[in-house]
Every structure is written in structure tokens, then in C-alpha cells.
C-alpha positions in Angstrom: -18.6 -10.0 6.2 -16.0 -9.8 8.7 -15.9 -11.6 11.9 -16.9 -9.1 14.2 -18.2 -11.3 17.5 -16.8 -10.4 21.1 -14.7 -13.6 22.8 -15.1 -11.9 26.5 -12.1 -13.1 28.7 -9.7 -12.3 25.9 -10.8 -8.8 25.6 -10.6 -8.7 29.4 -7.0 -10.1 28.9 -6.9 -7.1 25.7 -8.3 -4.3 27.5 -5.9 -4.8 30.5 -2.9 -5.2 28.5 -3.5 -1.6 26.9 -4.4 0.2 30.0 -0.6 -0.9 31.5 1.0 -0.2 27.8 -1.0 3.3 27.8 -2.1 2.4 24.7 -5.3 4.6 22.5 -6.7 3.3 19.4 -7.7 5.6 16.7 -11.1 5.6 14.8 -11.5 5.2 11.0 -13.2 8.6 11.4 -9.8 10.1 12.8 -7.5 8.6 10.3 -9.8 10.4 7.6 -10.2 13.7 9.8 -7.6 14.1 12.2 -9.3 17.4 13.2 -10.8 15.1 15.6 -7.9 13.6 17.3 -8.1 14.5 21.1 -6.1 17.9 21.9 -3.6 15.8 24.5 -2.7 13.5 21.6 -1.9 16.7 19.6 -0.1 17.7 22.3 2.4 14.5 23.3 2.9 14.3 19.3 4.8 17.7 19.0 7.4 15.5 21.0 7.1 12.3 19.2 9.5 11.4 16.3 7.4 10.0 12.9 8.7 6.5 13.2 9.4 6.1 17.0 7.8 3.5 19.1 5.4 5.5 20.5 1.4 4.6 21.0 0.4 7.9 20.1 1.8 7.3 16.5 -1.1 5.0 15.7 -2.8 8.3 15.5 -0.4 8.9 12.3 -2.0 6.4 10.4 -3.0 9.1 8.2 -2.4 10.3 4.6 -2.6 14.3 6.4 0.4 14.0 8.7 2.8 17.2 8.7 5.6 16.1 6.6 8.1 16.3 9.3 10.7 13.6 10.9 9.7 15.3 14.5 7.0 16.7 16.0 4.5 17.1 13.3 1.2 18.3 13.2 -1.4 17.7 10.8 -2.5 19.2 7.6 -4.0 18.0 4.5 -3.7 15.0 1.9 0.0 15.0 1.3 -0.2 15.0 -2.3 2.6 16.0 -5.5 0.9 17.1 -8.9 3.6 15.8 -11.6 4.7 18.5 -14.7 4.3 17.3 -18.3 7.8 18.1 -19.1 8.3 15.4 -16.9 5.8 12.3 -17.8 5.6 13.8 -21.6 1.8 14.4 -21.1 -0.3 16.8 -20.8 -2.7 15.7 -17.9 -2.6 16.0 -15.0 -0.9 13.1 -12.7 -1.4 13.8 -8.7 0.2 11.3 -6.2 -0.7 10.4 -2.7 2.2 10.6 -0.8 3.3 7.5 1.8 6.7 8.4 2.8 5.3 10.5 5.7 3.2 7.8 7.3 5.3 5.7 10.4 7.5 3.5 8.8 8.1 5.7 5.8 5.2 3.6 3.9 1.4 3.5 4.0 1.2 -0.3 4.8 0.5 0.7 8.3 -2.8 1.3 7.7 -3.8 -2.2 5.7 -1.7 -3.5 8.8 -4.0 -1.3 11.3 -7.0 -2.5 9.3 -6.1 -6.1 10.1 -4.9 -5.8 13.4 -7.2 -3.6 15.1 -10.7 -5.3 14.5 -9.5 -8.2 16.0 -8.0 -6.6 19.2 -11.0 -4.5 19.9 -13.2 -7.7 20.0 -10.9 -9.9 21.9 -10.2 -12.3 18.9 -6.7 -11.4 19.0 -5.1 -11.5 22.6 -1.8 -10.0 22.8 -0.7 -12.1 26.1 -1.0 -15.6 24.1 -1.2 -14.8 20.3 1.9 -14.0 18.2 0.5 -11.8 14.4 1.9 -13.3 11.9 2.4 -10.9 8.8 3.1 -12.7 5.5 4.3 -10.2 2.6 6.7 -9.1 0.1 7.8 -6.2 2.0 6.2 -3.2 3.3 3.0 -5.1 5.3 5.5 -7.0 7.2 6.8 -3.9 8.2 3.9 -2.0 8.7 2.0 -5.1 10.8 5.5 -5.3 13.0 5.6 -1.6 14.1 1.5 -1.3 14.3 2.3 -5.1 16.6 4.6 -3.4 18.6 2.7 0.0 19.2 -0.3 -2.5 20.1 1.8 -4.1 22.8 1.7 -7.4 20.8 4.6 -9.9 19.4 5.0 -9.9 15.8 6.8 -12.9 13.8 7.1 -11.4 9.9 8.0 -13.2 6.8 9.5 -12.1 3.3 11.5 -13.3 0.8 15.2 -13.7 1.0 15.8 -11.2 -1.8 14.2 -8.3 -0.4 15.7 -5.0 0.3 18.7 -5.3 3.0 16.9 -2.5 4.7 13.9 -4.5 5.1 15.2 -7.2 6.7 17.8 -4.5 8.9 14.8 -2.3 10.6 12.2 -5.7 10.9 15.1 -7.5 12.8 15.1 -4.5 15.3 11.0 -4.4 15.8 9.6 -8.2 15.1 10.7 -11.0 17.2 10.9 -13.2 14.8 12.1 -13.1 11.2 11.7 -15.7 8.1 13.4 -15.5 4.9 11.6 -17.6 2.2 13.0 -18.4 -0.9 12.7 -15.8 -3.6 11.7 -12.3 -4.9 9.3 -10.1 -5.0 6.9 -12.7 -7.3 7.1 -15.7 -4.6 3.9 -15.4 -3.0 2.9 -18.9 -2.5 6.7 -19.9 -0.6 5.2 -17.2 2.3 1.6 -19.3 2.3 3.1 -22.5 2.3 5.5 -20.8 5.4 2.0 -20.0 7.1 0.8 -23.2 6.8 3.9 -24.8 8.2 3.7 -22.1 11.3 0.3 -23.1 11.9 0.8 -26.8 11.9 3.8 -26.6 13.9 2.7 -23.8 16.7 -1.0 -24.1 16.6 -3.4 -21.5 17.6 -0.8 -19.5 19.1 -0.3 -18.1 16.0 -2.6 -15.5 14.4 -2.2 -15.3 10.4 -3.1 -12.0 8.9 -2.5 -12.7 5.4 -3.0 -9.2 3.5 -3.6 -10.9 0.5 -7.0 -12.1 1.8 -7.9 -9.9 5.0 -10.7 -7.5 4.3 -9.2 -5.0 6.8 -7.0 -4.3 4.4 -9.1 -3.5 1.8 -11.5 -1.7 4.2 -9.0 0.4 5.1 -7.8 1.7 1.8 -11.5 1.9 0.7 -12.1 4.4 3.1 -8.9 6.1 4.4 -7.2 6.5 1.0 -10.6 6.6 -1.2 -11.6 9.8 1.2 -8.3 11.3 0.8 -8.8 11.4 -3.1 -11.9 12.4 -3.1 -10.8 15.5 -1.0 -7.6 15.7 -3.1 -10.4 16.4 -6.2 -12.4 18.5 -4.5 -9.9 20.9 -4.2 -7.6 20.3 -7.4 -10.8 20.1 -10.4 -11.1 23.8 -12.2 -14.3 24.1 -13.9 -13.5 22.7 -16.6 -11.4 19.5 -15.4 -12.5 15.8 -15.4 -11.2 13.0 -13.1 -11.0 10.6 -15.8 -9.3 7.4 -13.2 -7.0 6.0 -10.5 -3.9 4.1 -11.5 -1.9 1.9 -9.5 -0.2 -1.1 -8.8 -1.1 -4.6 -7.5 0.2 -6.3 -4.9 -2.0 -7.3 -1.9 -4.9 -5.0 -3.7 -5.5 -3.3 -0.5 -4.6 0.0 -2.3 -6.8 -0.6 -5.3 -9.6 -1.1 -2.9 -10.0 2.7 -3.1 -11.5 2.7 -6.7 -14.5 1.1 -5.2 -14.8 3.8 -3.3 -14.1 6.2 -6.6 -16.4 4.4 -8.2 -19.1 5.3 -6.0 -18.2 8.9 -6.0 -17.0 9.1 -9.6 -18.9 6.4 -11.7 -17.7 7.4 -14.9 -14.3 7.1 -13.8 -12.2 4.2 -14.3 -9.9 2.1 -12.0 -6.5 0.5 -13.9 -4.5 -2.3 -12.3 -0.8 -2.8 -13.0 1.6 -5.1 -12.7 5.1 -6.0 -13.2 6.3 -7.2 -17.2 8.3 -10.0 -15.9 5.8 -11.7 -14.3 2.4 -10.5 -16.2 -0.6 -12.5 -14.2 -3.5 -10.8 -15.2 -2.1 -9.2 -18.5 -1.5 -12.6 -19.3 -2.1 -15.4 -16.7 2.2 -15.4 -16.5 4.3 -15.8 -14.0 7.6 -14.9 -13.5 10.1 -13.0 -11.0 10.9 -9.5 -10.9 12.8 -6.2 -9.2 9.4 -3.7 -8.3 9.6 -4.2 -4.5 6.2 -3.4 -3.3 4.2 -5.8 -5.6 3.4 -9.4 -5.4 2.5 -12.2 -8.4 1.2 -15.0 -9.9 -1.7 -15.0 -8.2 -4.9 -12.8 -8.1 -5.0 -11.7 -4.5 -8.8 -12.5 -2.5 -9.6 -9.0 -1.9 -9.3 -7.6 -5.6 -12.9 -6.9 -6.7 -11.7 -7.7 -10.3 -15.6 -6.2 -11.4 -14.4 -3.2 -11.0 -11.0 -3.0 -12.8 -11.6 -1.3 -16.3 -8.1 -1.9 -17.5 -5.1 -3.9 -16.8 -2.1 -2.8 -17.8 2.3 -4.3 -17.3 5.5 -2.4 -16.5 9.0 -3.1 -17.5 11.2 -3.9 -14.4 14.0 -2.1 -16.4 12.5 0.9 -16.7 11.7 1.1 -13.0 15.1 0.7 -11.6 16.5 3.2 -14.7 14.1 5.7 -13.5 15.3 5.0 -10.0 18.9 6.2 -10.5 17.8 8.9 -13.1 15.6 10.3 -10.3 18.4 10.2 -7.6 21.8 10.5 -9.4 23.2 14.0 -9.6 24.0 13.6 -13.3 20.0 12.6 -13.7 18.3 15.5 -11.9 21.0 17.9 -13.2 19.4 16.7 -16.5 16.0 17.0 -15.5 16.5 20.9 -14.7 17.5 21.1 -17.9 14.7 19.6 -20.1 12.3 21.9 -18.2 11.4 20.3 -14.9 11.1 22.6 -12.1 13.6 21.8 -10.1 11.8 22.0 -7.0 10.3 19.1 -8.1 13.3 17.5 -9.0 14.8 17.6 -5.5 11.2 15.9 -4.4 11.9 13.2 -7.0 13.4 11.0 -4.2 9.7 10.7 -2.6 9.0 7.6 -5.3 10.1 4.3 -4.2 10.4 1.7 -7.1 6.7 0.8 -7.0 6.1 4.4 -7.2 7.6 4.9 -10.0 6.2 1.4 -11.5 2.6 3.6 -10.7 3.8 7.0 -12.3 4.8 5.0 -15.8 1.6 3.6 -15.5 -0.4 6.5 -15.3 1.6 8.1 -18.0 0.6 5.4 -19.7 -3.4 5.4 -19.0 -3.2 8.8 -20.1 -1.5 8.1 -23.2 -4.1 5.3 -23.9 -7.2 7.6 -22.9 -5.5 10.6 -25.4 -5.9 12.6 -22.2 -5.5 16.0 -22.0 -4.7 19.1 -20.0 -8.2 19.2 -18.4 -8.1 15.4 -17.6 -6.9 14.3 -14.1 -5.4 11.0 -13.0 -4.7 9.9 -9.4 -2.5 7.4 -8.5 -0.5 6.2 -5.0 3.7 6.6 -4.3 3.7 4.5 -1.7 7.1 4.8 0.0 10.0 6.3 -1.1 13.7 5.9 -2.0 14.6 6.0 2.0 13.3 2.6 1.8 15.8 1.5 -1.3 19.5 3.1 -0.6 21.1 -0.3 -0.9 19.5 -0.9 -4.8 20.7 2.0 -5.5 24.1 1.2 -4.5 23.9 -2.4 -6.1 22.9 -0.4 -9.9 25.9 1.4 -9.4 28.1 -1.3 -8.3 26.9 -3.3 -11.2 24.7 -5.9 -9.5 22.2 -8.1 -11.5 23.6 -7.8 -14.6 23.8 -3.5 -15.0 26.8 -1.9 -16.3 27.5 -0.1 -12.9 29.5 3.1 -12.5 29.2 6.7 -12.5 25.6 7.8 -14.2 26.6 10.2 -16.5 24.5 12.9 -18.4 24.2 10.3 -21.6 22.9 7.6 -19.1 20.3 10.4 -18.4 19.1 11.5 -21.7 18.3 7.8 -22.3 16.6 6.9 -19.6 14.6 10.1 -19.6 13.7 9.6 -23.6 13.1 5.7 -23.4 11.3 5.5 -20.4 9.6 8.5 -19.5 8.9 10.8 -22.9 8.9 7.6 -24.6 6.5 5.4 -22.2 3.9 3.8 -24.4 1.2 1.9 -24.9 2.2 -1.7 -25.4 1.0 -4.0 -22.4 -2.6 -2.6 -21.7 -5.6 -4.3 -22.1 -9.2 -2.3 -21.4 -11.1 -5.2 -20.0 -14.8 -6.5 -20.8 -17.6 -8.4 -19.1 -15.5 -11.6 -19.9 -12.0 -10.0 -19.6 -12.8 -9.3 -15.9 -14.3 -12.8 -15.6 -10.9 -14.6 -17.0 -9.2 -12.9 -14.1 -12.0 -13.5 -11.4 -11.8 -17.0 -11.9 -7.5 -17.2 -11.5 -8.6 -16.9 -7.9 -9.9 -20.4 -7.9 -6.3 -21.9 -8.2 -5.0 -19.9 -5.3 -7.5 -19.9 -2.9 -9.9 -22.7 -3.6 -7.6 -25.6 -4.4 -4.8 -24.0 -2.1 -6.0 -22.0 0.1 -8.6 -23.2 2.0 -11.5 -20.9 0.5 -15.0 -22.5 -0.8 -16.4 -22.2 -4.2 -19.5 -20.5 -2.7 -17.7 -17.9 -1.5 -15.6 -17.0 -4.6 -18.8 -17.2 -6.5 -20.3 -15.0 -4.4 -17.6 -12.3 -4.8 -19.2 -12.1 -8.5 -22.0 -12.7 -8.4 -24.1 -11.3 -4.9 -23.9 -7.1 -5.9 -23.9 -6.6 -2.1 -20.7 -9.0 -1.2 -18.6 -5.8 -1.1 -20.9 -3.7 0.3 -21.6 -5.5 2.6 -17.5 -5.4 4.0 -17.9 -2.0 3.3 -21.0 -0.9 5.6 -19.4 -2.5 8.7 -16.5 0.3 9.1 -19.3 2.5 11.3 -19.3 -0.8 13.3 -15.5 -1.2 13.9 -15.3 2.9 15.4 -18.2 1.8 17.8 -16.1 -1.3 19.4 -12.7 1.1 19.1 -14.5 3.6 20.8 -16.3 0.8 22.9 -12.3 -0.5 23.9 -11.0 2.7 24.2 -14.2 3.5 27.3 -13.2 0.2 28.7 -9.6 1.3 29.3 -10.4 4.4 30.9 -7.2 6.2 29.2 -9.6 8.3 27.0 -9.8 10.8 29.5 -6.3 11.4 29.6 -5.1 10.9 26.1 
């Protein structure tokens, strides 16, 4: 379970720091329902802009926000149902959508998951500890502007090959910024770069590693897990069937919501995907790859592997295609004409790359399944295009290896035929007792032998039925010391 014990004088040190920063933590239970959120927060919001440095915004760590730049309000699970005529299928595919969380991605819940548990019990002290977020993109991000609306200083590391626009905004939030070497697949150069930090500056630095923190997890098990279930609740007709969720793997906080599914929705399954170039629990591969958004070659701590049904790998190429099919003129012009609604179309920029890695991969689950009209699959787009304008640019200048130039209609019809319409269903294996195991026990490697975890533990995560449970029933605990830390500020009252 996680660490939930008090360290007094820091919280005194905690608790004082947010009553001069003015700042108000949000439950759990306010994320999932904002109905709850005080009127005054309601209130300073309407003049708050999505991704400014405001407090209050902690109280848009929320899959309901408004989707508005300014001033928005909140409403229900932002959500986008995709057409057959454009995945080639006939089920129904419905997205969560992230771009209208702060930071234009939902990593800042994981981050709040992280962060917040250790504030509110005075583990983390923002006047001597620095948060150190370790990722491949979006947590750093999200832990940095969570850190900074927290009142705490943020140090965040990525590899050197990530998005310019990553390392543009992080440079303007976190006070400190380390480029390991790499892509998207170097996980273990940012662990061995937390071990250095931690030799070098002590216990002034606080690791929250969001391949291993259960906040993470926690979070996505019950903020994005309620949000789907509500999203089914009002999207199944009589006669539909959720038949799964679908989505990429990076840190596995995301996939943490199939637990929850599985709970709900027993029968349904839970499918984990990952890049082709670097297939780890396909294959136990390796490799490097272009889907921002997911990290490899390990299995991350937090992935309850006994509940993954099927695992399944994406083509890079057809990720980045998509990308410029989705956003070039001559690509949606296209789209219209093959049928899409073009309402959609002009939406289409809402899928960041790993978004799209998780549409092809529910396209393909469906097509695996034989799934049809009735049948329903959920899956995540976690950020959007806004977040990739320089790719973009680099396909059409021609970077890493593409032909470049203007995408023309013929550059549309193929991409749309090969990678969409004709998505299929190499790559996926549906996984058994000892299918699940063979990935369970990659964990070893990483965490055991590396990274500082005990074989007790990691046999524990298979074999105790109540390990993740157990994680899960403490959330009730975690809004009872928010809501504890929130009455020992005294700003409450006036929020």
C-alpha cells in the first residue's frame, strides 16, 4: 500500500506554504464530480485561462472540463464517438478526450496522483524538496505545471529527441531541465539519470517515477475508470455490449482504468498496445520509435499484467501517416469525400500521435473480436496535435527519411486505404494464464535486478488477489487528509 504516514513539522512547513500561495487541493471525489467543486472556485475560473498558472486550475484535473481556452465551466466526459467510414468498422469506437485538461494532456492527473498524497501528509515539503519527474514526455509536463500550481520546484527529465515543444513550454515552467540520450524507447537512460540525481543531491530530491508510483495508477483507476463508466451509461442502447478498453502503454497509469472496468464490466476485456519498432510485451523486443507518449523495453511496476486479455503492436509509420492525413488539407479534403462527416474531420486534429497509435488499435481489437454495430470499444486520445506542430513540419520538410512536400490527394488515398480501411490483424496476441505470466515476470529485470524492488514484492503483485485492492481501497483515505489539509489552511472558507 502506499505510504500514507504524517511527518508533522514538514506538514507544518506544507500547510503554511499553501496558505501564503493561496493554494486548494481538490478531492478524488471532485475530479470525478465536479458538481461538487465549491461555488467561489466556479466563480474565479470563468476568469482563468485552461493552461494558466493559476491554483484554481488544479480543480481542472478533470475529464468534464468545458472545452474552452478561457473561462470554462464544467460539463460532462469530453468524449468523440468515431464513424465507420472512418476506422472501416462497424463498432462503435468512443474516445476520452485529453486535450482539454491544463497542459493540453491528461498526465496532470497521474502527476496530481503522485504529488498530492505526499504533500497532504508532509512527506513532500515544498520549502526543501525539489519533484523530480522522470518521463518520455507528457508526465514531465504534467508533474511541472501540477509543481508549480503546488507552489513547489520542479526539475524534469526527457529524452533529447522529444518534441521541440516539449522541451520549449517545460523550459518556461520547471527549473530545471535534463535531456537524456534518446527517444521515446529510452527509459532506463532517465532511471539511471535519477539515480545519479540522488547520489549527487541527496534527499533534497524527491523522485516520482510514474513508471512505479501507485498514484498514478490510482488516479487513472478511479478518475478515468468513472468517467467511462458514465460515458456507457449513457452511450449503450438496449441492445449494445461494451465488449473492451484499448489503449496504449507507456507508464500504465492509463490502463489502470481496466481494473476498474473489470470490476464494473467483467466480461469485458482490457488490450495493451505498444509500438512495432520496439515490441516488449508482443515480443520481449526492444527497439526505438516515433509514438511520443509511450515508453519501452520494459514492463512498467504498475501494470497489473493479470488483467490484460490481449496485447497487441502498432506500426510507427502508420501513426505519423495518419498524422499528416488527419491535418493536411489535401487529407481531410479527402476524408469528406469518402464519407466522413466533416464535422468530424475538422475535430481530427484532437489525436496526438499516441492517439492515433490507440484509434488503430481499437480498429484493430474490433477487427480481431469480428465486432459489430452493437459492440462498443473505449479507448483514450490523450493529447492532441497542439502538442506536435513541429513533426508535422519535419514530415513535410522531409525529416527522418520521408519524402517531404506538399501532401497531395494520392498521398491521401494511400494512407487512408493502407492504414486505416486496411488496419489489420497482424501483431495481436490474446493472452493466457501463462501469456500474462511471460510478461509478469519481464518486471524482474527492470525493477528487481535494477531497480531496487524485492522479489517479495513482485511476487506478491501475482500472486496476493488483494495487492491491487488493497492500492485501490486507500483513495477514500487520500480525500480525508486533502480535506484534512485543506481545514488546516483555513482557505476553504474562502475558495
Amino acid at each position: 500500500m502506499m505510504d500514507l504516514s504524517i511527518n508533522e513539522e514538514q506538514l507544518k512547513r506544507t500547510v503554511q506554504r499553501a496558505r501564503e500561495r493561496d493554494i486548494v487541493i481538490p478531492t478524488f471525489a471532485q475530479m470525478k464530480d465536479p458538481a461538487l467543486i465549491p461555488d467561489g472556485v466556479k466563480a474565479r475560473l470563468k476568469k482563468v485561462g485552461l493552461w494558466d498558472v493559476d491554483s484554481r486550475n488544479l480543480f481542472r484535473i478533470t475529464w468534464k472540463n468545458e472545452p474552452e481556452a478561457q473561462g470554462g465551466g464544467f460539463d460532462g466526459v469530453n468524449t468523440i464517438e468515431l464513424p465507420s467510414s472512418l476506422t472501416g468498422v462497424p463498432a462503435r469506437i468512443i474516445a476520452l478526450v485529453g486535450k482539454w485538461f491544463p497542459t493540453g494532456a491528461h498526465k496532470v492527473g497521474a502527476t496530481f496522483g503522485c504529488l498530492v498524497p505526499r504533500l497532504v501528509t508532509g512527506q513532500f515539503d515544498p520549502t526543501y524538496h525539489k519533484a523530480v519527474w522522470p518521463s518520455t514526455g507528457n508526465f514531465c509536463r504534467g508533474g511541472a505545471y501540477d509543481a508549480a500550481l503546488l507552489a513547489c520546484e520542479s526539475i524534469a527529465i526527457l529524452p533529447e529527441e522529444m518534441s521541440r515543444e516539449r522541451f520549449e513550454w517545460l523550459s518556461k515552467l520547471a527549473g530545471e531541465v535534463i535531456a537524456t540520450p534518446g527517444c521515446e524507447s529510452n527509459v532506463k537512460e532517465i532511471f539511471d539519470k535519477c539515480w545519479e540525481l540522488k547520489e549527487t543531491r541527496g534527499d533534497k530530491v524527491f523522485i516520482f517515477n510514474q513508471f512505479e508510483e501507485f498514484g498514478n495508477y490510482l488516479w487513472h483507476y478511479e478518475i478515468t475508470g468513472h468517467a467511462m463508466e458514465e460515458v456507457l451509461r449513457q452511450a449503450l442502447g438496449p441492445r449494445d455490449s461494451y465488449r473492451g478498453v484499448v489503449l496504449t502503454t507507456g507508464s500504465a497509469g492509463t490502463i489502470g482504468c481496466g481494473d476498474y472496468m473489470k470490476q464494473i464490466y467483467p466480461t469485458g476485456k482490457v488490450a495493451a498496445s505498444e509500438a512495432l519498432q520496439c515490441p516488449t510485451l508482443l515480443l520481449n523486443g526492444f527497439g526505438g520509435h516515433r509514438i511520443e507518449g509511450i515508453g519501452d523495453k520494459h514492463v512498467p511496476w504498475i501494470h497489473n499484467v493479470k488483467n490484460t486479455d490481449l496485447v497487441m503492436a502498432i506500426d510507427d509509420e502508420a501513426c505519423m501517416s495518419i498524422a499528416r492525413l488527419f491535418n493536411e488539407p489535401a487529407g481531410r479534403a479527402y476524408l469528406v469525400e469518402q464519407g466522413v462527416p466533416e464535422a468530424l474531420v475538422m475535430q481530427l486534429d484532437l489525436l496526438g500521435i499516441s492517439s492515433i497509435a490507440n484509434t488503430l488499435s481499437a480498429i484493430k481489437f474490433a477487427k480481431w473480436y469480428e465486432l459489430g454495430e452493437n459492440d462498443v470499444v473505449l479507448t483514450v486520445f490523450t493529447d492532441s496535435m497542439e502538442l506536435y506542430v513541429s513533426r508535422l513540419q519535419e514530415l513535410r520538410n522531409g525529416a527522418g527519411g520521408y519524402t517531404g512536400g506538399t501532401y497531395t490527394e494520392v498521398d491521401a488515398a494511400a494512407d487512408y486505404h493502407r492504414y486505416l480501411l486496411g488496419c489489420a490483424t497482424d501483431y495481436v496476441e490474446e493472452l493466457g494464464y501463462w501469456d500474462r505470466r511471460r510478461i509478469h515476470n519481464l518486471k524482474y529485470y527492470t525493477w528487481v535486478e535494477q531497480q531496487g524492488k524485492t522479489y517479495e514484492e513482485i511476487q506478491a503483485q501475482w500472486y496476493q488477489p488483494d495487492y491491487w485492492t488493497d492500492f485501490q481501497g486507500q483513495i477514500a483515505e487520500i480525500d480525508a487528509l486533502i480535506e484534512q489539509f485543506n481545514g488546516m489552511t483555513g482557505l476553504l472558507k474562502e475558495a
